[in-house]
N, C-alpha and C positions, 0 to 999 in steps of 0.2 A: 608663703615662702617667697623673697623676693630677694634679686639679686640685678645689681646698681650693672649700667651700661649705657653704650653713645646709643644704642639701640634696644629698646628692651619690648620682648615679645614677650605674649600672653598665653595662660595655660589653664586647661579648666580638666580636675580629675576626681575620681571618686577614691579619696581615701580614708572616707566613714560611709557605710552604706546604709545606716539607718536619723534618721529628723527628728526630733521632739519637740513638739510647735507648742508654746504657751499660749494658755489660756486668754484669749482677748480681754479688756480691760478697760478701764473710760479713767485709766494713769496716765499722766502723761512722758512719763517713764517709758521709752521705748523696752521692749523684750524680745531679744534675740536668740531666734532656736538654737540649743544645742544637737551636734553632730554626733553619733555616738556607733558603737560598732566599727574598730579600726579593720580599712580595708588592707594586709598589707602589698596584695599584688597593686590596689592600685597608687600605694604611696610610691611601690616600685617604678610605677610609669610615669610619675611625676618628676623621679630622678633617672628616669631615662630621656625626659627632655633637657634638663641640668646639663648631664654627660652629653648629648648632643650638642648643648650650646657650648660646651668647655673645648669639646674637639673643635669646632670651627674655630672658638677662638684663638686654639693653637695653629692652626693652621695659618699657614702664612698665603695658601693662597687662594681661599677664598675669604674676601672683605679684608684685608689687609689694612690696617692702622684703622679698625674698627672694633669694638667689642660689642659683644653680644649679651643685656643683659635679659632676668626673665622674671614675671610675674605670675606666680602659682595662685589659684583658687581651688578651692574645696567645693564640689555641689552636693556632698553630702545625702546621693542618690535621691534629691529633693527636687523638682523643676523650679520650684520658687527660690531656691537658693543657686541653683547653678544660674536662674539668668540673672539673678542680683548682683551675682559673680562677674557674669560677663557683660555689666553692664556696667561695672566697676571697674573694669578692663578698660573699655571705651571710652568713658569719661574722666577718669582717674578721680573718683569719687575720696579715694583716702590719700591719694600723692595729688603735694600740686605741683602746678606746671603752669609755667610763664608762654603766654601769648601775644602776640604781635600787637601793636595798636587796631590792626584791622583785622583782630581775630584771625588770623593767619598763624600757624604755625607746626610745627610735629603733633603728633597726639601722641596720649601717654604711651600706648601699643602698638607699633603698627601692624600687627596680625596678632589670631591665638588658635593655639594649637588646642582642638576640642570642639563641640561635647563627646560623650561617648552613647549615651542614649541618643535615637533618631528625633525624640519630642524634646527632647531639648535643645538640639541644633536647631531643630524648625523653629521653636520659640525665638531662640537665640537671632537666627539668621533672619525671621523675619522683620527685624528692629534692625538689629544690627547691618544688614542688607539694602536699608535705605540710604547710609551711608557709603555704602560699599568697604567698609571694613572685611579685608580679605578672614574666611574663616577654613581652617583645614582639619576637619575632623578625622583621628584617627581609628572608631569605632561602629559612627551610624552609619548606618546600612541600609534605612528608607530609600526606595526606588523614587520617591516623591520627590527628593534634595537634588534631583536630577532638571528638576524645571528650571532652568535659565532665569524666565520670565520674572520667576516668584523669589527665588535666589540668587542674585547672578555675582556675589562671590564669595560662593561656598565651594570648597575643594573638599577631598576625602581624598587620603591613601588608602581605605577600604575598597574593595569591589561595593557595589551595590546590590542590593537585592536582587534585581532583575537579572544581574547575568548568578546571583547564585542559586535563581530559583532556577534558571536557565542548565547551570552545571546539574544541581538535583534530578531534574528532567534529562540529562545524560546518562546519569548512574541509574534511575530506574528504565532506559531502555537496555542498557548493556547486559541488563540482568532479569529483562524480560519480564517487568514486575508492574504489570497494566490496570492493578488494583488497591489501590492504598487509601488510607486514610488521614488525615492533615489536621494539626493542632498548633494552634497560634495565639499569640498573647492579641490580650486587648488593650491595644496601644497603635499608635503609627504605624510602627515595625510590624507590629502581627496581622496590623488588614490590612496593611498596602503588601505583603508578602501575600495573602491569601488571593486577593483582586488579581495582583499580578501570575499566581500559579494560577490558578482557573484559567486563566486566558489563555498561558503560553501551551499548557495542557491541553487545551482545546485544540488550539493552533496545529499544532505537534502531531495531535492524535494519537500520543504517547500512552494514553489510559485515562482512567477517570477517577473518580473522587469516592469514594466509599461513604465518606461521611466527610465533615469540616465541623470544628469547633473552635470553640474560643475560650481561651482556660482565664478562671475570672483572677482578677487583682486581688479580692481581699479572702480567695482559700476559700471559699464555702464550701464544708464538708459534702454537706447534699448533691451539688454539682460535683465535685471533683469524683463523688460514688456516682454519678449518673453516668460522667463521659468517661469513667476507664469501665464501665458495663457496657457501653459500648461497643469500647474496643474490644472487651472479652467477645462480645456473641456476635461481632461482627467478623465477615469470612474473608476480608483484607486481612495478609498477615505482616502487610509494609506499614510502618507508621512515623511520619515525619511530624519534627517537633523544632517548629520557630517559636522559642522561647528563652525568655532568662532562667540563671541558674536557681533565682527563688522557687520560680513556678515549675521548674522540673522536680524541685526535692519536694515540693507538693503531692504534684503527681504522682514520684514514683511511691511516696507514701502509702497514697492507696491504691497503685499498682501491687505494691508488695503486700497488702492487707488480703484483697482478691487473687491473691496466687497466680499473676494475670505472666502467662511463660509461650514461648515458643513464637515471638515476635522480633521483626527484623526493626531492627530504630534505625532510623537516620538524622543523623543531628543536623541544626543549624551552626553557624561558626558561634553562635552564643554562647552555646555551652558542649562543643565538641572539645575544650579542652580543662570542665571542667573537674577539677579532682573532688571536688567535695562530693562528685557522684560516681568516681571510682574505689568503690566500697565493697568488701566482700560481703556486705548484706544486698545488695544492690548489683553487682555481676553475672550471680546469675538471669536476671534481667535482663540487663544494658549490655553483656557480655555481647561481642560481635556485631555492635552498632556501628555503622559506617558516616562520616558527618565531615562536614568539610570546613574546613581550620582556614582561620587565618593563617599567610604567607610566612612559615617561619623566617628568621634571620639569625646572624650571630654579627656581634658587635663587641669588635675587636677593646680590651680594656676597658671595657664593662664593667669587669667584674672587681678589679683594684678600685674603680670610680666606687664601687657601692660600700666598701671594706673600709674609706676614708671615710664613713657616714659618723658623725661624732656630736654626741649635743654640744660638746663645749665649741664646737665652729659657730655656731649661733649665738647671739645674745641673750646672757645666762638671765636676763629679766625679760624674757621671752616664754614664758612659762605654759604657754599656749597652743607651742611653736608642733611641727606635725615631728619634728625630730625629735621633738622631748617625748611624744606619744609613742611615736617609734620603737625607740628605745625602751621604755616600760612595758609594750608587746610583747618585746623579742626576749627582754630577760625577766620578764613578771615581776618586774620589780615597781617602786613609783620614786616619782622626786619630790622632797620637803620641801613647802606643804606641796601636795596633791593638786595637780590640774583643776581647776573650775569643773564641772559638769562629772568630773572622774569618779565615778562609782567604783570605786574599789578597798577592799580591807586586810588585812591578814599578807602585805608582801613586804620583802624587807626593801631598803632605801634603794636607790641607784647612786654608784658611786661614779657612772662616766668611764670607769675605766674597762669595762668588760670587754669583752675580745668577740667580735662577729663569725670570725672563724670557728671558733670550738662549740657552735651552735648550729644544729640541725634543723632549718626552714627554707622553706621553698621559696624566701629571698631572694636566696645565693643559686637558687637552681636554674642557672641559664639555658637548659640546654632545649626550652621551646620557650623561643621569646618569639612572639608573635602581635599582641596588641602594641610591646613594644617598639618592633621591628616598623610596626604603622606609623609612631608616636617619631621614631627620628627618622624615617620618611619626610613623614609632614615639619618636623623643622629644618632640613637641609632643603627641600622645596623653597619656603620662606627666603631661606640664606640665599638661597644661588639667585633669588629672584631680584632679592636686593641687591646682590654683585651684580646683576645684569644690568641692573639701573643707575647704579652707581659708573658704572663704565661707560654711560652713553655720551657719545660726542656733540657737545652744543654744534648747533645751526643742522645734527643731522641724528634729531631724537624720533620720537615716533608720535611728538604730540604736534599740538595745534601749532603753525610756525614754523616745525620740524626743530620744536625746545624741548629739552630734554627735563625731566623732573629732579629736585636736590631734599637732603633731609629736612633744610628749614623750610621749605613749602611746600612738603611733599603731602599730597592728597591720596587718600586710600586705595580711590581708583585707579590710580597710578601705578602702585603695587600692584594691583588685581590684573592692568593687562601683562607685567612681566609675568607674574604666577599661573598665567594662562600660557606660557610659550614654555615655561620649564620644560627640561629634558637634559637628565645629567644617570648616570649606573653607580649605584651605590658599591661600598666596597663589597658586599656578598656576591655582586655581579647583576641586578637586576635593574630592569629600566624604569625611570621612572618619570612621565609626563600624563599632561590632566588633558582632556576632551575637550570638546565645545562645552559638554555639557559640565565639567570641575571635574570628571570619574579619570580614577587612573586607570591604567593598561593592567586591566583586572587577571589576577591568578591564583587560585585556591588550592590548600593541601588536601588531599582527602587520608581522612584517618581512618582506623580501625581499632576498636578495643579490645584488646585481647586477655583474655584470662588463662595466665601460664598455671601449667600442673600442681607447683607451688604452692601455688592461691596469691600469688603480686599479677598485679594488672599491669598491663603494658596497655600504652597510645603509639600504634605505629604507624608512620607513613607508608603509605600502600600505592598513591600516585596524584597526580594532580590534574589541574584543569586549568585552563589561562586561555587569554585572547592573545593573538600577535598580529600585528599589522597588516601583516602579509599570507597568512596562513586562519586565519578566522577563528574560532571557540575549538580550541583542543582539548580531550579526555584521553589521559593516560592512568591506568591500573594496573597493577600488578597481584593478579587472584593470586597467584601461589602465596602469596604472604597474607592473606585474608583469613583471620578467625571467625569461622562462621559457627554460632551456639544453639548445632541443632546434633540433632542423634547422625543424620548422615553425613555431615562436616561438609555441606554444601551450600550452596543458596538456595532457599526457602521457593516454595511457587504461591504468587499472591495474584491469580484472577478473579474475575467474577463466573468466568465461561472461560471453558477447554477452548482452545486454540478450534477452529475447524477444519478440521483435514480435506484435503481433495476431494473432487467430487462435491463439494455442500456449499452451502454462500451463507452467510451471517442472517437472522433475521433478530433485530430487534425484540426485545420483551418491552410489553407496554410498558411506559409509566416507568420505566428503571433508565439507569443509564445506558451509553451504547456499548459500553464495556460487555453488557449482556446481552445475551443475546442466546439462541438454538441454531442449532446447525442443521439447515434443512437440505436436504437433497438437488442435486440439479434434475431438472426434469429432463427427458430424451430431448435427444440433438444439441446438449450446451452442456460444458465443462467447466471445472475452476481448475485451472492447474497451479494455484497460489492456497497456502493456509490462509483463513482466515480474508477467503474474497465476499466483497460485496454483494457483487454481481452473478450470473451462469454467463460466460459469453456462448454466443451461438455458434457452432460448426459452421465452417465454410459449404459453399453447398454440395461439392463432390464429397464431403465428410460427411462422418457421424460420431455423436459419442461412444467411449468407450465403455463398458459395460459398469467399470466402478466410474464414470463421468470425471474421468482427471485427465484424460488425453482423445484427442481427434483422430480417428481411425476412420481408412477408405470405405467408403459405404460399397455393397456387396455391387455388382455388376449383374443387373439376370437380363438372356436374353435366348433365344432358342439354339442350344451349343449340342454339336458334336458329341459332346461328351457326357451328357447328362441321359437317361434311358428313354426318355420321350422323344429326343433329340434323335438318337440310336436307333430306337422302334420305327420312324420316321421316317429317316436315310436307307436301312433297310428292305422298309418297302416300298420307295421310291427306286431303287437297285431293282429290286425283286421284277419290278413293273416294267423296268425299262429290258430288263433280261429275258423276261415272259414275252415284252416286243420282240425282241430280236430274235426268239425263237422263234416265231411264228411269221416273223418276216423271212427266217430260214428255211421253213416249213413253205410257206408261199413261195418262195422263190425255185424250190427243188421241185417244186409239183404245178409252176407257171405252165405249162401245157394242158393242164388240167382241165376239163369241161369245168369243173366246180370253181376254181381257181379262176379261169376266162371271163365265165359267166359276170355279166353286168360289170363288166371293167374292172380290168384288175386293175388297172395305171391306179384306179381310187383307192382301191383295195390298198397297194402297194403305201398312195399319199396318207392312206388313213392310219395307215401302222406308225411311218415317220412322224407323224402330228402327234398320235398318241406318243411315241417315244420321247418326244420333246414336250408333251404336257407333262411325263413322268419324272423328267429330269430337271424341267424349271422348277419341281417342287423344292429343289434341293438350292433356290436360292434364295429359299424363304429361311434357312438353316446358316445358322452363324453368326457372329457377329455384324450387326449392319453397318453398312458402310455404303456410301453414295453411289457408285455402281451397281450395288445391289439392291438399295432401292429405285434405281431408276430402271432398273434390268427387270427386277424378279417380275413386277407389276405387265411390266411391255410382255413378255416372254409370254407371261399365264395368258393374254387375252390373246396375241397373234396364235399362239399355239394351239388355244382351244376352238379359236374362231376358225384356222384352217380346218381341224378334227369334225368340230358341227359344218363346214360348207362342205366337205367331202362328203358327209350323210345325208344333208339336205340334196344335193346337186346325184347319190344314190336313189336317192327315194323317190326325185319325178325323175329319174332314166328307167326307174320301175313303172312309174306311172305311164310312161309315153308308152314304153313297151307296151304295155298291156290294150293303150288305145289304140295304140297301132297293130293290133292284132283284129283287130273287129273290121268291118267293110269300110271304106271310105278314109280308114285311121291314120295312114300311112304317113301322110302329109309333116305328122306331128315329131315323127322320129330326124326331122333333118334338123331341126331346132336343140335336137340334142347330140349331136355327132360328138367325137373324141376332144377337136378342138373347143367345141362350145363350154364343153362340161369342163375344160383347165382353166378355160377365161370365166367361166362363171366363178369358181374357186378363186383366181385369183383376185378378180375383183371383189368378193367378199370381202378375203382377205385384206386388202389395201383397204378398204373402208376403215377396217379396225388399226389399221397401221397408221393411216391419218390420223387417229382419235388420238392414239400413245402418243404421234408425234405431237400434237395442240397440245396434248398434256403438259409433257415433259418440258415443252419450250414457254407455255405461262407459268406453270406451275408445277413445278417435278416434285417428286418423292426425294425425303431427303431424311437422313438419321435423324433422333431424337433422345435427348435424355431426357425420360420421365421420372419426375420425382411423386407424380401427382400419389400415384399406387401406392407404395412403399416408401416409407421416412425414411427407412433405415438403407434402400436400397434406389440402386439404380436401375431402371429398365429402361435397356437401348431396344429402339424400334423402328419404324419406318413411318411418318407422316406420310398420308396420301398426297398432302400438299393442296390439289382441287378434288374438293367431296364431289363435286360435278363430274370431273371428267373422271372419277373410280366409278360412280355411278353410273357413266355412257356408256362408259368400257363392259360393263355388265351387264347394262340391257343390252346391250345390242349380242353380245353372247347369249341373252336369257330369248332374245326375239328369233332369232336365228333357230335354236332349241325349241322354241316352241312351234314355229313355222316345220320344223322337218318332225317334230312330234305329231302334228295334224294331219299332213301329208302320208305319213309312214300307217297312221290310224287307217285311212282312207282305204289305203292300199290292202290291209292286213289280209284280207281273205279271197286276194285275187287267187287265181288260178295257178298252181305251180307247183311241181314236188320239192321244189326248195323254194319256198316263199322267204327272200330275206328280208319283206317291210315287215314281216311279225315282230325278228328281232330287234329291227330299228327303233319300234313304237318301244319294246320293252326295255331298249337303251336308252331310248329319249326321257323316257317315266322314270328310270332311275337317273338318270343326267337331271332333269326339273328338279325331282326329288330332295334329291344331295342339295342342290343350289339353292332352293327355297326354304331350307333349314339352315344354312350358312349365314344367311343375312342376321336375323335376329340372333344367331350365337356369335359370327363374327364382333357383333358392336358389344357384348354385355361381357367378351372375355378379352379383360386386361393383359397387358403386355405381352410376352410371348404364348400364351394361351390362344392369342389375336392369329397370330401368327400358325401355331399348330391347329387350328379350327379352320383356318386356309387351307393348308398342306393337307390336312385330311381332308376337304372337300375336294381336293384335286385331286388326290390319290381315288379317293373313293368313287366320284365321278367317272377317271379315267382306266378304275379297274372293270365299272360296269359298261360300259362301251368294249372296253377288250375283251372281254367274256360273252356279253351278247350278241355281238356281229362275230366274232371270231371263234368262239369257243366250238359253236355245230359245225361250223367249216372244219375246223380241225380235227373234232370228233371223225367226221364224216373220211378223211382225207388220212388219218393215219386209221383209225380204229374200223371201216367201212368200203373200204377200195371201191367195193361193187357198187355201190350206188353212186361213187363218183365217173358217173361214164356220162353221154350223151342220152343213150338211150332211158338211162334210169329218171335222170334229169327232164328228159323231154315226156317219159310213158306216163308219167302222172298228168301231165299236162293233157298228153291224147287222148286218156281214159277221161278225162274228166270233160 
């Protein structure tokens, strides 16, 4: 179809979609294929470029005192015939045209609006491309047409694949569908889509691939039963299909053969508006497939343009012509004689005069134009490109010189960089400009097929997708209008592996994708607090996990409390101890005239009670939570207090010894050495020895809190580090050396002469004082945390109750339960008898 102009642009459409290539020959008869199978959606887009070019030309203002003519070719769904097509375009292989002397001049075309398949723009563009012949296809959809390098001027009003494989990957996160399977033609379009999903899916880590196929070109029954058993036994229930509309009525053939139900489709824009598969044999199928459309439009007086379609507008010896075909389509009729190649018998004549209106075909049904809406995109692109170039002001254009380019010398590349600055909103309202790379400012319809109660199918718009400049790749949906074609009227769940709940982290199954995986436990001390983590992170170190491992909870605190019954039993009878002193220092104190009382110094007697009563009561600061006074305290406290206790028994036991020598001839001498005075300075100097020691201690090395986690994972035990093992250890012997020095001496003494011998009791306080303490050592270091601590406090309990019992207990007996024997006489007559 061609139509005369100062300017005539090229068109390349499919409006027969099957070839018939003759048999080769050694004639020299050329034989040219016939075209056969009329398309007529796409003779519709062939006069939807027409109606674009007529609007411009009414327009006054764009290209003013210019007209617009145009040049249709047929590719007859053939690659060998659309690029012969478009190469008849570019050379003007059947029009001629006059050239300059030095081969300078317009060319027949200067752009063309097409292909519609991706392999045949590539064919196309990469010929045509060396020239720079601007090309603007309004159908392929190859992410490959995107290479600059290999194309550089190819435009599309299509989105490209990449951002619709990109939208797709939107629609399967929104709906949480991390398992699907993917079918694609084999062609350009189907494994540059496949290449480019795997990646972006990976990238994403949106989910993974269940399977990938490639559904073959020539049907093979065998295959098309292999890859829908597939998708039956396969446990993806998503299944996305880049393909044309032949290879889906393939497919769902034997879809529908294998009863193959309960699957969510998602279309490509191929065939997401195709009706030849909105079928009530076929819906319940395809019912509630979701696919994403080309960018509808409406295009104001359209539809009178298509109504004035008349063969008598043509040249009535034209007989060839796509409007005489047209025509005998729409009213099944033929013209006398009969088209060339027209297999047809049995219809009556065409009279021309038939009426378009009183005929029911989805011609006239405008109400989703979308390939076309691309088709007068891409020619008002062209148009505005050419006004722009037409407008340029000599001495200040954009080329070499700052010269502007004209029709009579205008070079293709010329066109191609105005075509690259386009930027004009068509009447529907949308924008319309090309990339570095020729792609427009991509935006997708997503549909939805719905099957009304009736049994008429509905394609509804439900939301879209689009990039914008300022705001990056948006998804919009609207569920409430989604026909979903399952028993719960919901979306379907398509994983490989259950989500993993709290507590568990992902682990891979061998050898499958990572979409699978088991949900394995976090072990102690590490939580997931996310579905589906990776990883267990670890607890902070004051934490612990929680019992189902999804949250960090304070790890328990143990340490010798108040409040616990060991703790209780403890304090008790440390009270008990310190109360049983005080009796008996009340006891001592009411009967200090006492012979029994007097005897061998009471002042020790008195010091000895006080020392016990503060070994009683520093037990009580091994109880509680520790805290640095307390460990610097409780450690100083047990050694001065003990040490005074043992230097008051030791500094008793030779005042017994001197006594007894100084009772024999000669002895006297020995009793001055231990007078009243001697016997406090001896005490006190003990004492300071061991007050020394605490202090060296605590000034290199003090005792200081600690949280041990060593014991207990799950807990904390607060305690007291020694700080210097050395100076606990001096602190000890020299208590253990003192103990034993007044345990040998008390020995010595045991069977002097006396009706109250108290070195008996001494020996048999010192033997329990050893005792206790040399059982302490090996239990104190094998019991952890506050066990450390209560194996102390009982050794000082227990220690300082056998001391209190055996130096005091016969005194007391004696002094409440014996009066008579506490006299002088009683005290002295064993002595004289003896």
């Amino acid at each position: 179809m061609h139509k005369p102009g100062d300017v005539i642009l090229g068109g390349l459409f499919e409006v027969h979609y099957t070839s018939v290539f003759p048999e080769w020959t050694f004639s020299s008869e050329p034989r040219q294929p016939s075209c056969q199978g009329f398309d007529i959606l796409g003779f519709r887009q062939a006069q939807t470029m027409a109606f674009a070019i007529d609007e411009i030309n009414r327009n006054s203002n764009l290209l003013p005192n210019m007209t617009l003519g145009y040049s249709f070719y047929d590719n007859c769904g053939a690659l060998i015939i659309g690029f012969s097509a478009a190469l008849s375009l570019a050379s003007g292989q059947e029009e001629q045209f006059q050239l300059q002397e030095n081969c300078l001049g317009t060319p027949p075309v200067l752009g063309i609006v097409g292909d519609s398949y991706s392999t045949f723009s590539i064919a196309t563009s990469n010929v045509l491309g060396l020239y720079k012949m601007p090309i603007v296809s309004y159908f392929s959809t190859c992410s490959c047409l995107s290479d600059r390098k290999r194309f550089p001027s190819f435009f599309r009003t299509i989105p490209s694949d990449a951002f619709q494989v990109r939208a797709m990957i939107q629609i399967l996160k929104r709906f949480h569908w991390t398992w699907m399977g993917l079918l694609v033609t084999n062609d350009d379009y189907g494994l540059h889509v496949a290449q480019s999903f795997k990646s972006d899916l990976a990238q994403s880590g949106a989910g993974c691939l269940a399977y990938l196929e490639v559904l073959p070109w020539d049907s093979d029954p065998r295959e098309q039963e292999r890859i829908v058993h597939l998708i039956k036994t396969s446990t993806a229930r998503v299944v996305m299909v880049f393909a044309h509309e032949n290879h889906m009525i393939k497919l769902m053939e034997e879809v529908v053969r294998q009863n193959v139900t309960g699957l969510q489709w998602i279309a490509s824009e191929a065939w997401t508006a195709a009706a030849v598969l909105q079928t009530p044999q076929l819906m319940p199928y395809l019912g509630g497939t979701l696919g994403i459309a080309i960018r509808r439009g409406e295009l104001t007086g359209f539809m009178d343009f298509l109504l004035k379609i008349h063969p008598g507008q043509h040249d009535s010896n034209n007989e060839n012509s796509m409007v005489n075909q047209f025509w005998e389509y729409i009213f099944h009729c033929r013209f006398a004689p009969p088209p060339a190649g027209w297999v047809e018998s049995g219809r009556a004549l065409c009279t021309g005069e038939e009426d378009l209106e009183n005929v029911e075909t989805e011609f006239l049904d405008l109400s989703n134009l979308r390939p076309e809406y691309n088709i007068y995109k891409a020619v008002y692109a062209l148009a505005y490109a050419l006004d722009d170039m037409l407008q340029c002001v000599p001495g200040k254009g954009p080329f070499s010189g700052c010269s502007c380019a004209s029709l009579q010398r205008l070079e293709p590349w010329q066109l191609v960089h105005y075509l690259q600055k386009v930027n004009f909103t068509t009447s529907f309202g949308d924008q319309v400009s090309f990339d570095e790379n020729g792609d427009v400012l991509p935006i997708y319809d997503i549909m939805n097929w719905q099957w009304l109660p009736d049994g008429r199918t509905k394609v509804q718009t439900v939301g879209e997708v689009k990039k914008s400049p300022f705001k990056g790749e948006e998804l919009t949906i609207d569920e409430d209008k989604i026909f979903w074609n399952f028993q719960q009227k919901e979306p379907s769940k398509s994983v490989c592996s259950e989500s993993c709940p709290l507590g568990t982290r992902m682990a891979r199954k061998k050898g499958q994708p990572e979409c699978c995986f088991d949900c394995i436990p976090c072990s102690e001390g590490k939580i997931s607090n996310n579905t589906d983590s990776m990883e267990c992170i670890s607890c902070p170190e004051d934490f612990w996990s929680s019992p189902k491992r999804d949250h960090c909870i304070p790890k328990k605190i143990e340490f010798l409390s108040y409040h616990e019954p060991l703790g209780i039993c403890l304090t008790t009878t440390s009270l008990l101890g310190t109360f049983i002193c005080a009796v008996v220092l009340g006891v001592f104190t009411h009967h200090r005239s006492t012979p029994l009382v007097r005897a061998n110094n009471s002042e020790l007697s008195f010091l000895l009670l006080v020392s016990l009563k503060l070994c009683f009561l520093c037990s009580l600061l091994f109880i509680g939570r520790p805290r640095l006074w307390t460990c610097q305290l409780r450690h100083a406290a047990f050694g001065i207090s003990f040490v005074l206790c043992v230097s008051c028994i030791l500094v008793k036991t030779m005042v017994v010894l001197a006594v007894f020598k100084a009772s024999k001839p000669g002895g006297g001498t020995s009793l001055k050495w231990f007078g009243a005075m001697q016997q406090r300075g001896t005490v006190l100097a003990l004492t300071s020895i061991q007050a020394a020691i605490c202090t060296t201690w605590l000034v290199t090395s003090s005792p200081a809190p600690h949280k041990n986690t060593q014991y207990h994972n799950d807990k904390i035990v607060y305690e007291c580090v020694v700080g210097s093992t050395l100076g606990f250890a001096v602190l000890l012997g020299y208590i253990g050396l003192l103990a034993i020095l007044s345990f040998l001496l008390a020995f010595l003494a045991r069977n002097l002469p006396d009706n109250f011998n108290e070195a008996k009791f001494i020996t048999f306080s010192m033997l329990i004082f050893c005792a206790v303490w040399v059982a302490f050592v090996p239990a104190y270091v094998n019991s952890p945390g506050k066990y450390a601590d209560a194996v102390e406090v009982f050794a000082i309990l227990a220690s300082s109750f056998g001391l209190l019992v055996a130096l005091f207990g016969p005194k007391c007996y004696i002094i409440l339960l014996r009066p008579e024997r506490n006299t002088k006489k009683a005290i002295m007559g064993r002595a004289i008898t003896k």
